[in-house]
Every structure is written in C-alpha cells, then in structure tokens.
KEKE-3310 file (N, C-alpha, C; in steps of 0.2 Angstrom, whole numbers, plus 5000, padded with zeros to 4 digits):
npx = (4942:4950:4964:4973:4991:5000:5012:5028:5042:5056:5050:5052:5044:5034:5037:5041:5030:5022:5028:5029:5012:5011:5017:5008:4994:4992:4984:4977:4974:4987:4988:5000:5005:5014:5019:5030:5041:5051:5046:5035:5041:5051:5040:5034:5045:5045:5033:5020:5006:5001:5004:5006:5011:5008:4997:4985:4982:4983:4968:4960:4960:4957:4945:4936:4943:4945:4953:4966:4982:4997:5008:5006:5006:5000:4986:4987:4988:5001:5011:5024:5036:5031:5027:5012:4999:4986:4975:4977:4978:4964:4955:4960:4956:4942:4938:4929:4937:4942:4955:4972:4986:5001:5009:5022:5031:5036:5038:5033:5022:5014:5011:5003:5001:5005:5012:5032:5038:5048:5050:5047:5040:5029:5027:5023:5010:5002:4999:4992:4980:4973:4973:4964:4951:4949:4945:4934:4926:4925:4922:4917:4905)
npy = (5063:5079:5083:5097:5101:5115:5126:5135:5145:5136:5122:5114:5108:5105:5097:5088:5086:5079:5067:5060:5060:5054:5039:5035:5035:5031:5029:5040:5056:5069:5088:5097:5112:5129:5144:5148:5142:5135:5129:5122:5112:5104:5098:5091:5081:5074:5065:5072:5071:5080:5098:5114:5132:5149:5160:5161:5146:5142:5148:5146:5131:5129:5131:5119:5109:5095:5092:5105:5109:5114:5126:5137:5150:5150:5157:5167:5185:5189:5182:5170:5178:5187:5178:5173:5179:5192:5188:5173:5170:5174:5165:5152:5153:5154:5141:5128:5116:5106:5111:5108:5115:5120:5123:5136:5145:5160:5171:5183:5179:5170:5155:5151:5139:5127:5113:5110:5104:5094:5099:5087:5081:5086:5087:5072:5074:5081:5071:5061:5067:5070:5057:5053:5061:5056:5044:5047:5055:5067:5076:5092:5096)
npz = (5038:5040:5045:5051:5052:5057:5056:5058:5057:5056:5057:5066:5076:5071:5061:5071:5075:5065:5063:5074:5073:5062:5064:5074:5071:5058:5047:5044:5034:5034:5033:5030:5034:5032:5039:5033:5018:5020:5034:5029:5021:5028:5036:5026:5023:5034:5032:5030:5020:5012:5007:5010:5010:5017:5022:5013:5010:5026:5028:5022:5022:5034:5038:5034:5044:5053:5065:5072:5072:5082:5086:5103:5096:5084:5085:5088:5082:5071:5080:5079:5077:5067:5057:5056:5050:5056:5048:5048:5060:5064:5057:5061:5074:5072:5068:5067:5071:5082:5092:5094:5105:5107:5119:5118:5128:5120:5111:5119:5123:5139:5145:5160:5171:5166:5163:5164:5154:5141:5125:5117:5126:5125:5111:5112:5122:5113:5102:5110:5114:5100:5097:5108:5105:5091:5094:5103:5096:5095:5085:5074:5070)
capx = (4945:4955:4971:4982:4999:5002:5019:5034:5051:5062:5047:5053:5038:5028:5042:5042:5020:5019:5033:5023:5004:5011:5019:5004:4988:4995:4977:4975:4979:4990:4990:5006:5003:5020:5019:5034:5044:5055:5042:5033:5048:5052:5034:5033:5052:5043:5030:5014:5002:5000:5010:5004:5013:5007:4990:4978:4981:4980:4963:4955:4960:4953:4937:4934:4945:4942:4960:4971:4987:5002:5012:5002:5004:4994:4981:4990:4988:5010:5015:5032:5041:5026:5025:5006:4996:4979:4971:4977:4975:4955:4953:4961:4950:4935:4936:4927:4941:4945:4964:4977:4989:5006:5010:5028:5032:5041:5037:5029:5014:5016:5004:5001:4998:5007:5020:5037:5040:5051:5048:5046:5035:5020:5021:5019:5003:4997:4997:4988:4975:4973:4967:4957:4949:4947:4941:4931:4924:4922:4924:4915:4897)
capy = (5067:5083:5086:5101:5102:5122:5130:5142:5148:5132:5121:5110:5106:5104:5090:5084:5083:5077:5062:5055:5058:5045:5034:5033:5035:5031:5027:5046:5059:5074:5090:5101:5122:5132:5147:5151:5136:5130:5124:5116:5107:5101:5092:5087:5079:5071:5063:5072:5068:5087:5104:5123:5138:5152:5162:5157:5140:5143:5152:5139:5122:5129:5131:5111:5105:5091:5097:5109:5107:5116:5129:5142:5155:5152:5159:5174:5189:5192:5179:5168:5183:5189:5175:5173:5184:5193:5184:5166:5168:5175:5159:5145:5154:5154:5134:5125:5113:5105:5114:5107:5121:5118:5129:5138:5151:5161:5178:5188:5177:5167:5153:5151:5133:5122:5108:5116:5099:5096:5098:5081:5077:5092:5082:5066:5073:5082:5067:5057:5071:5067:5049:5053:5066:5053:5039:5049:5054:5073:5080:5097:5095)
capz = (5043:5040:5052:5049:5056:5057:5060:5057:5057:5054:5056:5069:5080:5063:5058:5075:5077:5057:5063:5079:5071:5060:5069:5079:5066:5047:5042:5043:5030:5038:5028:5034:5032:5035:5038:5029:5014:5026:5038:5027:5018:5035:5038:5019:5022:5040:5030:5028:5014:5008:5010:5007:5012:5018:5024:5010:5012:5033:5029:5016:5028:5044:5037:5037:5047:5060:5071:5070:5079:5081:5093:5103:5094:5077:5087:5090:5077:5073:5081:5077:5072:5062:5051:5059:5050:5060:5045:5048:5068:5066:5056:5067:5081:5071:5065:5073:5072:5090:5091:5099:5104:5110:5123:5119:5129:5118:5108:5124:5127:5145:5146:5167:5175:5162:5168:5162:5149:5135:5118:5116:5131:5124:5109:5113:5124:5108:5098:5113:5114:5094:5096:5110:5099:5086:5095:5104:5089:5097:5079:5072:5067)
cpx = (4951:4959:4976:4987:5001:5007:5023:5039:5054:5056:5048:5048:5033:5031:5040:5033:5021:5025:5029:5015:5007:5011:5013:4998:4991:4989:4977:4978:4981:4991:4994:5006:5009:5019:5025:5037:5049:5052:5039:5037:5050:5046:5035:5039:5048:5037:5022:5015:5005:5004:5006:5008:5008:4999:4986:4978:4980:4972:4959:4953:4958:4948:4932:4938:4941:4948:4966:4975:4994:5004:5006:4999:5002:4988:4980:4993:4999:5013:5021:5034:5037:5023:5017:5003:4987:4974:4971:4975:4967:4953:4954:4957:4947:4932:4932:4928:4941:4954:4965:4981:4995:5009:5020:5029:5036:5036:5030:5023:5017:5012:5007:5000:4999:5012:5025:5038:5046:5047:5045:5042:5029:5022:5019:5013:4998:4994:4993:4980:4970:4969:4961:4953:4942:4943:4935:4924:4921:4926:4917:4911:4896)
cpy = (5071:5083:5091:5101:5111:5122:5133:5141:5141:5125:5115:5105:5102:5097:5085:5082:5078:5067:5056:5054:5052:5039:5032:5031:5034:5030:5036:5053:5066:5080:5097:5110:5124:5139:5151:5141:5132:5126:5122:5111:5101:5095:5091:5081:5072:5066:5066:5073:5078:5093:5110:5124:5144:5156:5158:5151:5137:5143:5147:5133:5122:5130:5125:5110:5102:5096:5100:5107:5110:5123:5135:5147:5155:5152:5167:5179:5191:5189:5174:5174:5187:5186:5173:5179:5186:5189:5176:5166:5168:5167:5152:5149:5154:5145:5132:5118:5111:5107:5111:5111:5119:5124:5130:5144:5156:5171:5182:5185:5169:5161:5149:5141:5129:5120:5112:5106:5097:5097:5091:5077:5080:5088:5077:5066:5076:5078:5061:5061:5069:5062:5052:5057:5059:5046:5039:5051:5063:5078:5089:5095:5100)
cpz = (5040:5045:5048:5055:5054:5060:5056:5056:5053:5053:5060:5074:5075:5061:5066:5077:5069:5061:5068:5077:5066:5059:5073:5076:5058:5042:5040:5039:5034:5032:5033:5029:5034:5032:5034:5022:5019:5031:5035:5024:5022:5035:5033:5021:5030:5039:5027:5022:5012:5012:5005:5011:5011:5020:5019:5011:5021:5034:5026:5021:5033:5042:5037:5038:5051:5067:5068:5074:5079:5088:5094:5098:5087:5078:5088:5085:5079:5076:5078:5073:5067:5057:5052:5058:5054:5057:5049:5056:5069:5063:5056:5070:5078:5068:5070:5074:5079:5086:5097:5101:5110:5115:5124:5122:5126:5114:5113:5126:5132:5144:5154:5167:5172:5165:5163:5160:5143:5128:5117:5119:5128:5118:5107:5116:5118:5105:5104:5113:5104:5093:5102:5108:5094:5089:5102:5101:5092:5093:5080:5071:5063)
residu = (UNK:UNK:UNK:UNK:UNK:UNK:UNK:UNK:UNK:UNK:UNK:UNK:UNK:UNK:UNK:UNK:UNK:UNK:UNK:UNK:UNK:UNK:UNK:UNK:UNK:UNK:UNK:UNK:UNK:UNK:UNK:UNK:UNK:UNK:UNK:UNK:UNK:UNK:UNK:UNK:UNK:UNK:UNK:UNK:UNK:UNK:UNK:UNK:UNK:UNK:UNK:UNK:UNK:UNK:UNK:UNK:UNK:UNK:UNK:UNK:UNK:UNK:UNK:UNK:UNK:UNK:UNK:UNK:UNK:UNK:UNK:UNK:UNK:UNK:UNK:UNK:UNK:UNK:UNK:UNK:UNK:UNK:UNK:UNK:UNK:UNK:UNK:UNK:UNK:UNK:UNK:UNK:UNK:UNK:UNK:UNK:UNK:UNK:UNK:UNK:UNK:UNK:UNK:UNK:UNK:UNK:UNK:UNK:UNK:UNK:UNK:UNK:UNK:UNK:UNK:UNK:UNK:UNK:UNK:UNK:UNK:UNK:UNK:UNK:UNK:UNK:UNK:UNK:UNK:UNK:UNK:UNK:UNK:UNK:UNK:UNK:UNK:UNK:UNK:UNK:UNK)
# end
C-alpha cells in the first residue's frame, strides 16, 4: 500500500494528516512529498516513513500510488502560491490513486457545498476516508 501525503508552503496540513494517518494506521507506510523543504521537514519531523521534495518526486509517486492526500489545490496547475507545478497537478489527476482532497478555500478557488469545518475537523474526515478506503479495499487496479 502506497500513501502520499502532498503539501506546501510551511507544510502544516501535511504534519497535521502525517500525525493522525499514524495514530490511526501505523501498520502502513506514509511517504510525505513537499512541495517545497519545509513541508517536507514538517511531515518527516510528524513521523512519515519517507520524504522527497519537489515535482519529480510528486510525478514519479503518483504513478503507483494506492492514495494520495493532501489540500485541494495539488490538483490545481500554480496553486499554493505556485509551488504546484502544471506538471505535478496533471499527474495527481492522472493517478489513478483514490485522492483525498482537503478542501481549503484559499488561493482563488471556492469549493461550493462543503460544511465550513476546522482544520482539524477536514482531517480527522480524511483520515476516516483512508480506512474506509483501506478496508474497503477500493484501491487502484
């Protein structure tokens, strides 16, 4: 079972999903992508197994992945401030990882119809999302 942890800027979200997929699953290894050294520093320091920086390691680990997970916009070509290149957004949308996608409103894209939560609530539902994933068993083929 692969699981990335993708994230940005300070790499907070990344720390705080890499902290609870643990605490929850610790059988499973978590491998944390920052798009910049300080988000990854953060999830390595939060416990994941492995740690890249930057687009080619974004583009290599979504190719087999089982789930990806991390804030909206690593779907979104330029988004976190740019550190989201068009590269690494085409190939999270092209995995044919189940993504989990935390919906932050924030750098211009709105997402519609979601409960207005804390940080803290979205991800405690991503890591619930996670197991039943896993013990679902509704991986990638």
């Amino acid at each position: 079972m692969k699981i990335l942890v993708i994230d940005g800027q300070g790499g907070k979200m990344g720390k705080m999903i890499v902290e609870e997929l643990k605490a929850a699953l610790p059988q499973y290894q978590l491998i944390a992508i920052g798009t910049n050294s300080i988000a990854t520093s953060a999830m390595l320091k939060a416990g994941a197994d492995l740690g890249a920086t930057g687009e080619n390691p974004v583009i290599y680990n979504s190719t087999d992945a089982d789930i990806i997970i991390g804030p909206l916009g690593i779907i979104v070509a330029n988004a976190l401030m740019g550190e989201v290149t068009p590269n690494m957004a085409v190939a999270i949308g092209q995995s044919k990882a189940q993504k989990i996608l935390i919906p932050i409103n924030k750098c211009n894209n709105k997402v519609v119809g979601i409960q207005n939560l804390s940080f803290k609530e979205y991800i405690e539902l991503a890591v619930e999302q996670v197991k039943e994933i896993i013990e679902n068993k509704e991986l990638p083929s």
